[in-house]
N, C-alpha and C positions, 0 to 999 in steps of 0.2 A: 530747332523746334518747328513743328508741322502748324498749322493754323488752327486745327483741332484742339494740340494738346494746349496751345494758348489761348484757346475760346474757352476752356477747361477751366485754363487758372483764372483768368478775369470772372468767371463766374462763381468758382467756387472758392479761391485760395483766400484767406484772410488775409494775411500780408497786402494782397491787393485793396480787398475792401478799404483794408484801412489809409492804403497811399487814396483812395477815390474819397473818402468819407470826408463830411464837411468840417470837423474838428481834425481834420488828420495834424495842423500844426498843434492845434494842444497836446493831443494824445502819444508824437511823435515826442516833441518835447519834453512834456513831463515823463509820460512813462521810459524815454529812453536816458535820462536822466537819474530819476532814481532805478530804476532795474537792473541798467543796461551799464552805463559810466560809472557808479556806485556799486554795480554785481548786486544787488542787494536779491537773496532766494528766497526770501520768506518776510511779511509787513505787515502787520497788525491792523484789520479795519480803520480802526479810529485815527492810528500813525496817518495809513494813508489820507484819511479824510483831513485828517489838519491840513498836512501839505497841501492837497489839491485847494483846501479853503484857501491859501495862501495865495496860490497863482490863481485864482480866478479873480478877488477882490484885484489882486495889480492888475491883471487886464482890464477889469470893465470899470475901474479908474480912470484906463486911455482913453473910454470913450471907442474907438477904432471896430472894435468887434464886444458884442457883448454875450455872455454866459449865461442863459438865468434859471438855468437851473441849481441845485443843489449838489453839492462835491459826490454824496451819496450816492443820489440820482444818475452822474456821470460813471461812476467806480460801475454800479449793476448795470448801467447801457454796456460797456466796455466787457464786462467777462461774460453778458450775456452769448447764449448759442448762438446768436444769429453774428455776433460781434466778432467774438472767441481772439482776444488781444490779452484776456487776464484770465486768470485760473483762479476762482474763489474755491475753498475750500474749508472745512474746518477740522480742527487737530485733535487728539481724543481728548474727553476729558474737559474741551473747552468750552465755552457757545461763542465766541467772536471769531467771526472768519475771516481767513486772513490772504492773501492775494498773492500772484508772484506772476511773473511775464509768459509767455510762450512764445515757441518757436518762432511762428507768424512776427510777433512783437519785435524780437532782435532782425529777422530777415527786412523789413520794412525799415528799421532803423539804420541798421548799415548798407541798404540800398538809399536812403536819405543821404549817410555820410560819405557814399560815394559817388554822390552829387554836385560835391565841394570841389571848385578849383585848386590844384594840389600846386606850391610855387614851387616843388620839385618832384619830381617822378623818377626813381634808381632802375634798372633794367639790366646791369651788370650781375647783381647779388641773384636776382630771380634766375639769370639764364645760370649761374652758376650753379647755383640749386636742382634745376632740372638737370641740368647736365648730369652732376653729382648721382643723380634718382635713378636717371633710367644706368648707368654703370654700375650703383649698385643693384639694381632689379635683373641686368642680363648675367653678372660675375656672381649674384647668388642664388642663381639656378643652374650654374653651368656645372655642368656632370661631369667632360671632361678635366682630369687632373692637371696633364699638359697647361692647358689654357690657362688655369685657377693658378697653376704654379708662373706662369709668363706676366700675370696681371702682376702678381702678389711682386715678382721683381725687378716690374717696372716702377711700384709704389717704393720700394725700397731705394732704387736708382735716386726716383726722384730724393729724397728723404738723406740719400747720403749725398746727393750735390746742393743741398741745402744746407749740410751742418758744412759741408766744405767751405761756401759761402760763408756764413756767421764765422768761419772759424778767422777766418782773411779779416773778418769786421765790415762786410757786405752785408748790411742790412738792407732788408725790403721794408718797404714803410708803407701801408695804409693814408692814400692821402685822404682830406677831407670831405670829398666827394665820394669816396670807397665808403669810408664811416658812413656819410648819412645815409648812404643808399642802401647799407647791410642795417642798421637799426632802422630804417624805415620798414623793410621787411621781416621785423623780428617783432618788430610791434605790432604790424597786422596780422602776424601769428599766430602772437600771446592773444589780441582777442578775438579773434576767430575760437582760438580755443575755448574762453569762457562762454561764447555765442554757442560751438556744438555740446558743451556739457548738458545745457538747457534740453535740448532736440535729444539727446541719446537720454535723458531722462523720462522726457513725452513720448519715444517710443517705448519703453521699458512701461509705461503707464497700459500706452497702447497692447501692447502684449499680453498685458494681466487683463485687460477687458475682454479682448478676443477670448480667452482662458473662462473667465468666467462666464460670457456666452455661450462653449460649449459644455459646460459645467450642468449649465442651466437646459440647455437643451438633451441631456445624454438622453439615450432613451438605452442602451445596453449596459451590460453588467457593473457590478461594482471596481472589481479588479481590473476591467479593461481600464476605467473611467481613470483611475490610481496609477496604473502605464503610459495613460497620455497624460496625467498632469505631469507626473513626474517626467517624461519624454521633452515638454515642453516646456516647463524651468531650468532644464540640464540644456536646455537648445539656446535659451536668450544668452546663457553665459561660452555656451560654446559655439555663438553664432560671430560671423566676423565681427560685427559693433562689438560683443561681448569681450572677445580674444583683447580687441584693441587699445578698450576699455580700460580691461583687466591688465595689461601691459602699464599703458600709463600711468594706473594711478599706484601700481607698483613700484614705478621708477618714483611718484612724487613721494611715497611714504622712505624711499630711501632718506636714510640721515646723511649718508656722504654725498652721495646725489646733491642734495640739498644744498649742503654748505657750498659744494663746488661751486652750482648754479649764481647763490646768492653773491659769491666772491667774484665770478665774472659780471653777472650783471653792476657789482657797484662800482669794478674799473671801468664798464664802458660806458657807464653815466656819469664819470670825471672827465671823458674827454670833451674838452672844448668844440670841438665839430658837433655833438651829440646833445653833450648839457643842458643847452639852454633850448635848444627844440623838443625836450622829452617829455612825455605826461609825467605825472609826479605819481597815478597811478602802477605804472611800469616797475616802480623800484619794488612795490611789493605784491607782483603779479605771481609771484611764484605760490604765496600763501592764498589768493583769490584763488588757482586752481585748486590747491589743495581742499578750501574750503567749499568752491565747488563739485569737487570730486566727492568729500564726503557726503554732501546731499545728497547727490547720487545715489551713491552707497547706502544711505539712510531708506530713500526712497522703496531701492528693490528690498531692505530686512522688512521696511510696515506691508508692502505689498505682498512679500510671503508672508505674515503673521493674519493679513485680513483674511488671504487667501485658506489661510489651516483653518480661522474662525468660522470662514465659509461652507467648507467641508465638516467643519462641527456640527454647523447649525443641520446642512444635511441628515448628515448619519443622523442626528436627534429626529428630523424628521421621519427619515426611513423606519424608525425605532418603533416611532410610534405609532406610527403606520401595521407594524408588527403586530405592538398589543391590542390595540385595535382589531386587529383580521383572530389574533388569537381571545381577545373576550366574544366573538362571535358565533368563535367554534364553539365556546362553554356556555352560552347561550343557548344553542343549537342542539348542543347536547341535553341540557337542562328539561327542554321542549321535550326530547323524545323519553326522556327518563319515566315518563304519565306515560305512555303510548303503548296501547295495548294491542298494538299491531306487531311489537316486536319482542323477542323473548326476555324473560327478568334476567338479567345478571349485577351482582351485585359486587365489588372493587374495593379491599381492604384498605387502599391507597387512594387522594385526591384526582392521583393520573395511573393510568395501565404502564406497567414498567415490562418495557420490552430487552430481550437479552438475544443475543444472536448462539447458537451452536458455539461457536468456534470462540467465542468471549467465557464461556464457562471455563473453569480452573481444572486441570487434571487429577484423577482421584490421587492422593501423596500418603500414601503408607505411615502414620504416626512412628515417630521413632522411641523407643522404649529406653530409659535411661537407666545405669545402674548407679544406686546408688550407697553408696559406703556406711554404713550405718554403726559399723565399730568406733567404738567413744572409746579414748585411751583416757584411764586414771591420770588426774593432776595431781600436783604436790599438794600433799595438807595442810603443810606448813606453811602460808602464803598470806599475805598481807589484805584483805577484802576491802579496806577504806576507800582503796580509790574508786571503787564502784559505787558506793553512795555523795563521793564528792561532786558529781555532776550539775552543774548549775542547770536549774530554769527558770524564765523569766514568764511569766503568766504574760500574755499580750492584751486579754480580755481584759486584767485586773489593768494595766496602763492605759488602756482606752475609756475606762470608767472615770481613770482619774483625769485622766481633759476634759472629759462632758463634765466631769463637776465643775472642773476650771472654767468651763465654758458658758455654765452658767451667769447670766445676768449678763455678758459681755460676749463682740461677735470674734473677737480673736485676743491670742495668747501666743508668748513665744515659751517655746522651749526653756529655756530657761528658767522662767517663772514658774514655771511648773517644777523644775527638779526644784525649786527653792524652798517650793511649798512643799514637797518629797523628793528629798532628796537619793541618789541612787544606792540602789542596797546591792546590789549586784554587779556593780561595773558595767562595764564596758558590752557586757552582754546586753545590759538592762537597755545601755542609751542607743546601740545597734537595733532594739527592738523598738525604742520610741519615732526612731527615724523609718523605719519600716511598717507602721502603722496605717491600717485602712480598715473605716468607718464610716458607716454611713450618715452622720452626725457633723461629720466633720472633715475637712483637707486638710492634706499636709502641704504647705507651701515655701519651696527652698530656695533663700536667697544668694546665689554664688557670689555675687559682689559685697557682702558681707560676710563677717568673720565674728563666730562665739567661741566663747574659751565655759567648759563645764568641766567640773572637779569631782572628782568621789574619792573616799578614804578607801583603800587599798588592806591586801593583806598585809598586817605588820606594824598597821599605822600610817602607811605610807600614802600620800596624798598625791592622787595621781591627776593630769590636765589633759583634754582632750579638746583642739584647735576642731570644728564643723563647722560646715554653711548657716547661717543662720536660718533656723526652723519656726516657721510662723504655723501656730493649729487656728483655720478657719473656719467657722462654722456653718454649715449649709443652712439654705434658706429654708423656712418653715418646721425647724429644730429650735 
């Protein structure tokens, strides 16, 4: 780093402010404590103000250093702009705003924790790791087959003079020293990793602002403006953070993934080299990413939803903007309609209806239909009854009889009603009660309820019919 670019950060990076600032051990402390060692993404104002009441009474008990401001007071110094170590915000739907770390926050904090005398330092496992990196980064880009196939059965070589080994009962053993020094490197990791979830989520923030800046500034078309948003939400997910992102939290949603992960990590918190030096954190790091990962994910759905709300509010302005320029025109017109400068014409229609040449329909020749008009004799002898058998059921006459029903009271079930008239037509009649509409009154069907209605049948025979319960409602000022 050149002098510039670190006159840079002393000036501007918060991470630094905050190592300079005069409460930096409170702020380091508390907030890397619950944020940062707790993960905690999201805290409720008042949560956090209890706690912070908590640790200020114990300090200015010691007498050493005193606080006298108000927990309040400290939370709005701390996310204030000039501060920028918390993120107030608030949620929809809420009014209490609620707080969570930034980048800056964790960068400070684990520049703090790696300020601690370490009583061992591993260097084995890290060079092994790199080693590992750059082999796979040169063998998966190599183009030549040869090469790809020489690697592939040098791993096998190795792979089969290994099971030779175990097969004899030559075991290799991980001694003590191996263990701490590969779980010491798996820890700094694991939180390294809950550290960058924070940072790809504050850029993901960042990204929608820039978006909405130039949102706010277009000055050209609509359909361009609709090209670059959508150019630029298809860019964060297909941009490297995106891809990488999108990888990992792929692998964490795996179920088999999972199990695997959870069953190695709890052999290698039984071994005695490891056990008793391990965070108690560690054992359930796996579900911290995942639960960091879905804020994440959370994060970029509310920021496309603000983002479409955004474009709403838009277009409603552009809209009105529309009617606006178009009552001006009818205004304008209005003015000339007096105007004895120009000639009268007078408009069957509120607007001149224009049609183009080529929109007119082509003349179409009517087609002349023949049509058969010989009527063959029927049989004489033929039975006519069933042409008068036809049922009808008057609907006028059943709606008369709810409004009676309906009198003095603002509802009635069906039922009560065939009680008080019963059906004279079946099945016709109560298809028509349930088909009813008037201005007098609602039909209001209950599916979670069941009525049973009866009518007498041809023959005598008493027939039941299982409906939703039918409520008639009366409308207001009936």
């Amino acid at each position: 780093m050149d002098y510039d670019e670190v006159d840079a950060l002393r000036r501007h990076s918060p991470a630094w402010r905050l190592l300079r600032a005069d409460n930096a051990a409170l702020i380091v402390s508390f907030l890397g404590r619950v944020f940062v060692d707790e993960n905690v993404r999201e805290l409720a104002a008042s949560t956090l103000q209890e706690r912070l009441d908590d640790v200020l009474f114990s300090l200015n008990q010691r007498g050493d250093v005193m606080y006298p401001k108000s927990a309040k007071a400290y939370l709005d110094d701390w996310a204030s702009a000039e501060a920028g170590w918390l993120r107030k915000y608030y949620l929809t739907g809420s009014d209490e705003p609620r707080f969570d770390a930034t980048p800056a926050l964790e960068k400070a904090v684990a520049f703090m924790a790696g300020l601690r005398d370490r009583e061992f330092v591993g260097t084995e496992s890290r060079l092994n790791t790199l080693f590992e990196l750059l082999r796979q980064m040169v063998y998966g880009t190599e183009t030549d087959p040869a090469k790809r196939l020489a690697e592939l059965h040098r791993q096998r070589a190795e792979l089969d003079a290994e099971i030779a080994r175990v097969e004899r009962g030559e075991l290799t053993l991980l001694d003590p020293v191996a263990q701490r020094d590969q779980f010491q490197q798996f820890a700094t990791m694991a939180r390294e990793l809950l550290s960058d979830f924070r940072e790809v989520e504050a850029n993901f923030r960042e990204l929608d602002r820039a978006m909405r800046v130039q949102i706010t500034s277009w000055d050209g078309g609509k359909g361009e403006l609709l090209d670059e948003i959508l150019r630029t939400r298809g860019g964060i997910a297909e941009s490297d953070q995106g891809k990488t992102f999108g990888a990992f939290y792929d692998f964490l949603l795996s179920s088999d993934r999972q199990a695997e992960f959870a069953a190695l990590l709890d052999q290698v918190l039984a071994l005695d080299a490891v056990g008793s030096d391990a965070d108690a954190r560690l054992r359930h790091v796996h579900y911290d990413w995942l639960a960091a990962g879905e804020r994440t994910q959370t994060t970029v759905r509310m920021l496309s939803e603000q983002l479409r709300r955004f474009l709403d509010d838009r277009v409603w302005l552009e809209n009105r903007r529309i009617v606006e320029l178009l009552r001006s025109v009818e205004a304008y017109a209005y003015e000339l309609r007096n105007s004895s400068d120009l000639p009268g014409m007078e408009l069957d229609e509120t607007v001149p209806r224009v049609l183009l040449p080529m929109e007119r329909r082509l003349y179409t020749p009517k087609r002349k239909l023949a049509i058969d008009s010989i009527v063959q004799a029927g049989d004489v002898d033929f039975d006519s009854a069933a042409l008068f058998e036809q049922v009808y059921v008057d609907s006028a006459e059943l709606a008369e009889e709810v409004r009676n029903a309906l009198t003095g009271q603002s509802q009635i079930g069906l039922t009560a009603v065939i009680d008080t008239r019963p059906l004279q037509r079946g099945l016709a009649e109560l298809v028509a009660y349930l088909a009813l509409d008037d201005d007098a009154f609602t039909v209001v069907f209950d599916e979670h309820h069941r009525d049973e209605v009866s009518w007498v049948g041809d023959g005598g025979t008493t027939r039941v019919a299982t409906v939703p319960r039918v409520t008639f409602a009366r409308t207001g000022g009936r």
